[in-house]
C-alpha positions as CSV (number, residue, x, y, z in Angstrom):
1,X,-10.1,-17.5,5.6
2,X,-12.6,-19.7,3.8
3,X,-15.7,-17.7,3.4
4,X,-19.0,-19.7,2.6
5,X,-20.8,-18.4,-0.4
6,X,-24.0,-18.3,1.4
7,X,-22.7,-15.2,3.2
8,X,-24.0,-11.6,2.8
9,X,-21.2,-10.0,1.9
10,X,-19.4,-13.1,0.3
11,X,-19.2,-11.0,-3.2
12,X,-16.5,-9.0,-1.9
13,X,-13.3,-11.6,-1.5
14,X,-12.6,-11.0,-4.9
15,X,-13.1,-7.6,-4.6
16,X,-10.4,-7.6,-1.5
17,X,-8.0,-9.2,-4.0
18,X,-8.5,-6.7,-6.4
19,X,-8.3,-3.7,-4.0
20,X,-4.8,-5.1,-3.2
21,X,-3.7,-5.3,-6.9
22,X,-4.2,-1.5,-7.5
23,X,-2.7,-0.4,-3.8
24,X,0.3,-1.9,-5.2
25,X,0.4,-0.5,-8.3
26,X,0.1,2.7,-6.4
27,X,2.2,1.7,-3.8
28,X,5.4,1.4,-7.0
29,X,4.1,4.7,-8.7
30,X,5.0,6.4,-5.2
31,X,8.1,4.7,-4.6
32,X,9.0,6.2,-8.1
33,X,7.7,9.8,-7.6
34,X,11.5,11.0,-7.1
35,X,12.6,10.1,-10.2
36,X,9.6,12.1,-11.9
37,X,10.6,15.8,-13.7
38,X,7.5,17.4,-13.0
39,X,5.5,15.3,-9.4
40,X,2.8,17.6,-9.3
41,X,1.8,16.7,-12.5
42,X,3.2,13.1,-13.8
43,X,2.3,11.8,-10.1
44,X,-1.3,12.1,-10.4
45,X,-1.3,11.1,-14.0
46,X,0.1,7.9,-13.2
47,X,-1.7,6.7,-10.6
48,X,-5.0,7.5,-11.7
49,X,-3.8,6.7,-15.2
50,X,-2.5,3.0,-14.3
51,X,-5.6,2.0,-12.2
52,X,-7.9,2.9,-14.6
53,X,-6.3,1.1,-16.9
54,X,-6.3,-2.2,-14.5
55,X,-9.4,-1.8,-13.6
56,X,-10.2,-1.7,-17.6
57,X,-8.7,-4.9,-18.0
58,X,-9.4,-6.9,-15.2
59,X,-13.2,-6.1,-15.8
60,X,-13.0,-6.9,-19.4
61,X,-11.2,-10.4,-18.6
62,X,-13.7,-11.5,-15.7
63,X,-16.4,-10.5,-18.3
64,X,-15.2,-12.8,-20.9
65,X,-14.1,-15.4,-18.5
66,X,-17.6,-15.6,-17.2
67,X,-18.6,-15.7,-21.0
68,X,-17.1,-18.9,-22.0
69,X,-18.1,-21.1,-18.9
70,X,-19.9,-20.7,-15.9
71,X,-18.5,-19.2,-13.0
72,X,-19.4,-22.5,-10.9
73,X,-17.4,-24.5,-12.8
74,X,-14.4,-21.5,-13.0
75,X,-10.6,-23.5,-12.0
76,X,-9.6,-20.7,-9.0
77,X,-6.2,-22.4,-9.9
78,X,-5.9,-21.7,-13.7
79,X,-9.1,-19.9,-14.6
80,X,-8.0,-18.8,-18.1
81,X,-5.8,-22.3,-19.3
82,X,-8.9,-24.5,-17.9
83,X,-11.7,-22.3,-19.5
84,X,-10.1,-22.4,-23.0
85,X,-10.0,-26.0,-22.7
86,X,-13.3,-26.7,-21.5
87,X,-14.5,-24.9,-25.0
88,X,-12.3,-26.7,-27.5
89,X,-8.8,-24.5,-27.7
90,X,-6.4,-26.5,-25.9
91,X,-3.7,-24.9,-28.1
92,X,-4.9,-21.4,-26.3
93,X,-3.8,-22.3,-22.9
94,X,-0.3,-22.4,-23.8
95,X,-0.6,-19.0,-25.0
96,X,-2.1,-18.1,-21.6
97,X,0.5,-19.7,-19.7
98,X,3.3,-17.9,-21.9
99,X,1.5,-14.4,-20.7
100,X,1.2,-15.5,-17.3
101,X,4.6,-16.4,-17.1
102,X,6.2,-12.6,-18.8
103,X,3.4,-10.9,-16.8
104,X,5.1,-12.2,-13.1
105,X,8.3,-11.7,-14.7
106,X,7.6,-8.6,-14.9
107,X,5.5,-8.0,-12.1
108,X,8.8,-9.6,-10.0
109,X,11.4,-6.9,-11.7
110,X,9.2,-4.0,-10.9
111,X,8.6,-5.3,-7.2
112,X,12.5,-5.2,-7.0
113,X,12.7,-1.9,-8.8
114,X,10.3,-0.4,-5.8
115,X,12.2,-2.3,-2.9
116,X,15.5,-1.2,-3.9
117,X,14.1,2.7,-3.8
118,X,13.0,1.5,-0.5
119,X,15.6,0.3,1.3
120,X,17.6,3.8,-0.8
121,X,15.4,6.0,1.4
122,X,16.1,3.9,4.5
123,X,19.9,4.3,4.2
124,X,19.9,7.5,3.3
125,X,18.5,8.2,7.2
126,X,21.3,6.1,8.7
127,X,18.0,3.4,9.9
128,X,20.5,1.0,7.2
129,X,24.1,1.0,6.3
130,X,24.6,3.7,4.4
131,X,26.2,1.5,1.8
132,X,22.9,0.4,0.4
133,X,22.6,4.1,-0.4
134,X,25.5,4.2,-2.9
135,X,23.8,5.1,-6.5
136,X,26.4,3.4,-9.5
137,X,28.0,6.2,-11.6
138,X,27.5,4.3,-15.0
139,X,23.9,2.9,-14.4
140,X,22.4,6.0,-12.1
141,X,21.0,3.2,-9.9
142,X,21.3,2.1,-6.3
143,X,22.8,-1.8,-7.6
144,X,23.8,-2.4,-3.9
145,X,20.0,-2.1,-2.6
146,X,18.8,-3.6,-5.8
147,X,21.4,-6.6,-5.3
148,X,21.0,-7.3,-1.7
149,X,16.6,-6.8,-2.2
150,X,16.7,-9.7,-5.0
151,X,18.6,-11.8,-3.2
152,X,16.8,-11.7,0.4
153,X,13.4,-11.8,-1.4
154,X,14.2,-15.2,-3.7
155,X,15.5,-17.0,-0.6
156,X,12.1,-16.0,1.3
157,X,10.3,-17.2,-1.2
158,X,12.3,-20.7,-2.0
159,X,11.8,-21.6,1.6
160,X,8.5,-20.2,2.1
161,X,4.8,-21.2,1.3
162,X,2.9,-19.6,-0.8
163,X,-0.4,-18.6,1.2
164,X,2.5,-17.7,3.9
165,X,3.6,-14.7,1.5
166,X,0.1,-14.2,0.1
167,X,-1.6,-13.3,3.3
168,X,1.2,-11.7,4.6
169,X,1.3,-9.7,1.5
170,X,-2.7,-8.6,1.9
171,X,-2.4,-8.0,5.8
172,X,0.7,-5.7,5.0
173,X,-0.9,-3.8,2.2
174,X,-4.2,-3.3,3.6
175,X,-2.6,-2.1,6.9
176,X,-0.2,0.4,5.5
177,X,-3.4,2.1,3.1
178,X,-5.3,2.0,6.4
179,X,-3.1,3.9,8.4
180,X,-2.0,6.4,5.0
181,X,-5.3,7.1,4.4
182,X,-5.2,7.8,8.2
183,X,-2.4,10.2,8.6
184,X,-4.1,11.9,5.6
185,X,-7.1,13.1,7.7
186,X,-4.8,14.1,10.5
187,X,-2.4,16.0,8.2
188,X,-6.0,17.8,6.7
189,X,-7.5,18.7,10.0
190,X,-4.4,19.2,12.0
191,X,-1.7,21.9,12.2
192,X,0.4,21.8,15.8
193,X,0.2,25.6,17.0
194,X,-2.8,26.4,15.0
195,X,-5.4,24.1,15.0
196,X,-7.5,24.8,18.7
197,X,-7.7,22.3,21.7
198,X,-11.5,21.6,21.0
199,X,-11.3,21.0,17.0
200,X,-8.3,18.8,18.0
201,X,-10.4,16.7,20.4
202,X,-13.4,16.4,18.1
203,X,-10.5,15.1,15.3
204,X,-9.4,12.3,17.6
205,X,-13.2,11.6,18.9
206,X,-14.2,11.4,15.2
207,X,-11.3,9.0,14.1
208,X,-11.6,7.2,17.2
209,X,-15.4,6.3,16.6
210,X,-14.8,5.7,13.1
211,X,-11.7,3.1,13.7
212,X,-14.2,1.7,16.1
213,X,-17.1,1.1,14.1
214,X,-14.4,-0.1,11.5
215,X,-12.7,-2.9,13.6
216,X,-16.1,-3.7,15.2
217,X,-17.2,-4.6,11.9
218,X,-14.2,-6.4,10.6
219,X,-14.5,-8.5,13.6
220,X,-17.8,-9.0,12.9
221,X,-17.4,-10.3,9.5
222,X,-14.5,-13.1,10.7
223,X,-16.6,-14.0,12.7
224,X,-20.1,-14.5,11.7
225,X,-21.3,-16.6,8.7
226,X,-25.2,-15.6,7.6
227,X,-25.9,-12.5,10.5
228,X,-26.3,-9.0,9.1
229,X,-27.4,-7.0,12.0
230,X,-23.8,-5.8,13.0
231,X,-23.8,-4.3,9.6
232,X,-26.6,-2.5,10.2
233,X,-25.3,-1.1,13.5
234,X,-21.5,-0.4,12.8
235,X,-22.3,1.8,9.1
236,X,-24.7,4.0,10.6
237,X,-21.9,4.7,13.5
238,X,-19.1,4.6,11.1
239,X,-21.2,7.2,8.5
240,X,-22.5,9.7,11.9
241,X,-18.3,9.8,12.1
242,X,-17.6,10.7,8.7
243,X,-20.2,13.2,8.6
244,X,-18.9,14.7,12.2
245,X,-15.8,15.2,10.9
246,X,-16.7,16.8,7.8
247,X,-19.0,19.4,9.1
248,X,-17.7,20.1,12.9
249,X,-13.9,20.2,12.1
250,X,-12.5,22.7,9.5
251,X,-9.8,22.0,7.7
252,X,-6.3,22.8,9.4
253,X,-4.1,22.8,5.7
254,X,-5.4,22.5,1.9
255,X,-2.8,21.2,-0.8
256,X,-1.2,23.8,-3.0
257,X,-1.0,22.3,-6.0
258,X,-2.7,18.5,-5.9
259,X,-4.7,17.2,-3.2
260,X,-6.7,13.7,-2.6
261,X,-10.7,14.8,-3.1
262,X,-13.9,14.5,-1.4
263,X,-12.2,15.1,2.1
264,X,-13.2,13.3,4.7
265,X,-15.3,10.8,2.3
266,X,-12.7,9.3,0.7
267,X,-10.0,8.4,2.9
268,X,-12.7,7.2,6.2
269,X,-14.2,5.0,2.9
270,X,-10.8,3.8,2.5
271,X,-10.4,3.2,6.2
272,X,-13.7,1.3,6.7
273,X,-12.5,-1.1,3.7
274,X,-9.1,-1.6,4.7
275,X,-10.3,-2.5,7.9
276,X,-13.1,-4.4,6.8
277,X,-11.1,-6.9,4.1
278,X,-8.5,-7.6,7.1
279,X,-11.2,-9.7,9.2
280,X,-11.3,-12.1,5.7
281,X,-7.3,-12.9,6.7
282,X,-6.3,-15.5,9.0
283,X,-5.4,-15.5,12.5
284,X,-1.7,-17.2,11.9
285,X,-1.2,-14.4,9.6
286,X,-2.0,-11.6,12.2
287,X,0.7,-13.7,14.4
288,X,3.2,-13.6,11.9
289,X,2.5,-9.8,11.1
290,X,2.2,-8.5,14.9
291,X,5.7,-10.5,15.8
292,X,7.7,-8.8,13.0
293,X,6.1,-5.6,13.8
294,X,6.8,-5.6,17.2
295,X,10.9,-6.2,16.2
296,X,10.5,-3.3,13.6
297,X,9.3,-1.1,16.3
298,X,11.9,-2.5,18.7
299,X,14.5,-1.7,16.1
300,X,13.3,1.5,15.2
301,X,12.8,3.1,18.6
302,X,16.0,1.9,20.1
303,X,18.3,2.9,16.8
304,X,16.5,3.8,13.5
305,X,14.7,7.3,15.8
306,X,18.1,8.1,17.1
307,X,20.4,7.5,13.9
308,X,17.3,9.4,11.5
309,X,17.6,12.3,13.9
310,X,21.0,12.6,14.1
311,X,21.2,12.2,9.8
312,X,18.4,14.9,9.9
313,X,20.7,17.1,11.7
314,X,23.4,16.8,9.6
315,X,21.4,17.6,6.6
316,X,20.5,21.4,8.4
317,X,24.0,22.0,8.5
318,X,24.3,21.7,4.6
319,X,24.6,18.7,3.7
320,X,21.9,16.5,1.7
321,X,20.7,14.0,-0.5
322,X,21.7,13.7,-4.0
323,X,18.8,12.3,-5.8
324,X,18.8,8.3,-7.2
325,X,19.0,8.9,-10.9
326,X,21.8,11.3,-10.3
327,X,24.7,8.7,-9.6
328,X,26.6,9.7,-6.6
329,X,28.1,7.0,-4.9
330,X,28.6,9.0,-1.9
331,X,25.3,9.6,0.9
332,X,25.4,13.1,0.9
333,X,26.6,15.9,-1.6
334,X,26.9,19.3,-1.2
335,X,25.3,20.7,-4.6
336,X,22.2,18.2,-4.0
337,X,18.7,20.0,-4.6
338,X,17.3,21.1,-1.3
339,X,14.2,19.8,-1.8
340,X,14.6,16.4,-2.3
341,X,16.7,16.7,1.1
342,X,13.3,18.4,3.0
343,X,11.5,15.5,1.1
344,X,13.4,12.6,3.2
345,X,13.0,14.9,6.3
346,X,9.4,15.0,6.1
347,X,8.7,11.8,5.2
């Protein structure tokens, strides 16, 4: 969606691309977390670690970007190559390009590294071929996942456009935060046999207003170009909701060892943004998103619930999950730690 720079809250479309640059990074730190020694500790050390680190540097680039030309006159297309040329050092945009070039490279391997572990876990449950599941001996990798992963993703994006994958990529990320930082709140405030009737109603009136107020804005934001009033309206709703839910429900579970702060601030913030930056994506894209949802769900509830649950069964009768780095080709093993098993269960 082409925003006009007249509007209120115009500021905030590079922000969106920004927000989804570090919910990837996080997004292939926690695709990784099995293959960490010690999760408890390296987990939150990475993730925190990596986006401040990204935020570090993509600060400190726009700052000198804006230093050596205007941001008026800024090339969307190739910002750094055109801004060295415009002050003299043609010879630098080569340079830039040459980064460019090993940064997607590597930006593409570890894509493929976090898919593969994906489509691992997926196996492992039966929702996939169990083949895909089959870690090499020599290399202590899934290569079948990782193989099959490459190869689907380069023919996507061979016959694909790129504003296709883009958006699709945005709506996909901002969705999946959205409803993480959702089942965060729920997994807080709610325990099944111990939290009571009327704390569970006033969780789910509380989320429900705030989702509201969310989507009400979003809308709101597609939809107008210059109006602020629904601003005013729908953050006022969406902070009474937060502030509910904070004082009125008391927490049903606390984490044991690491645990996302400032509980229920952080994730209804998170919520309330993820929402928000969805009503700057198109309406083809939402198309193209809702129709290959709908045939997950239809896949899932017709054969990935059933073959999960039957898997899951299997697994309390002994058997489990070797871990990736481990090098099993076989889906289950007997000696496999139990908690990585209870891991796949939960999840």
């Amino acid at each position: 969606m082409v925003v006009s720079i007249s509007h209120p809250l115009s500021f905030l479309i590079p922000l969106s691309q920004f927000e989804v640059i570090h919910e990837s990074i996080v997004e292939i730190c926690r695709t990784m977390a099995e293959e960490t020694k010690n999760p408890g500790r390296d987990i939150p050390i990475g993730l925190i670690g990596s986006m401040v680190i990204t935020t570090f540097l993509y600060c400190l680039l726009a700052i000198t970007l804006c230093l050596m030309q205007p941001y008026q006159n800024i090339d969307i297309h190739a910002p750094f190559s055109m801004a060295f040329k415009s002050v003299g050092w043609n010879w630098a945009q080569y340079i830039v390009a040459a980064g460019a070039l090993k940064g997607m490279t590597s930006v593409l391997l570890v894509g493929v590294v976090g898919q593969a572990r994906y489509l691992t876990h997926i196996s492992r449950t039966h929702m996939m071929p169990p083949w895909f599941s089959q870690v090499n001996d020599k290399t202590g990798t899934p290569v079948n996942a990782t193989a099959v992963m490459s190869c689907a993703t380069a023919i996507i994006a061979l016959f694909t456009k790129l504003d296709i994958l883009s958006n699709l990529l945005s709506i996909s990320t901002l969705f999946i935060f959205m409803l993480v930082a959702l089942a965060l709140l729920v997994r807080r405030y709610y325990v099944s046999g111990e939290t009571t009737i009327a704390n569970r109603n006033k969780l789910i009136a509380f989320l429900l207003i705030s989702l509201g107020s969310s989507i009400a804005r979003a809308t709101y934001w597609g939809l107008s170009k210059h109006g602020w009033i629904g601003y005013c309206i729908t953050l006022p709703i969406w902070l009474l909701a937060t502030i509910g839910l904070g004082y009125f429900v008391p927490h049903a579970r606390n984490p044991k060892l690491w645990g996302v702060p400032l509980v229920p601030w952080l994730p209804s913030a998170s919520i309330a943004i993820n929402i928000f930056l969805l009503g700057s994506i198109d309406k083809k894209s939402f198309i193209r998103f809702g129709a290959w949802t709908g045939f997950l769900l239809v896949y899932y509830l017709f054969f990935g619930l059933h073959a999960s649950y039957d898997t899951a069964k299997e697994f309390e009768r002994g058997r489990g999950w070797k871990n990736i780095e481990e090098g099993s080709n076989g889906v289950y093993s007997k000696d496999a730690p139990i908690a990585s098993g209870k891991e796949m269960v939960s999840k």
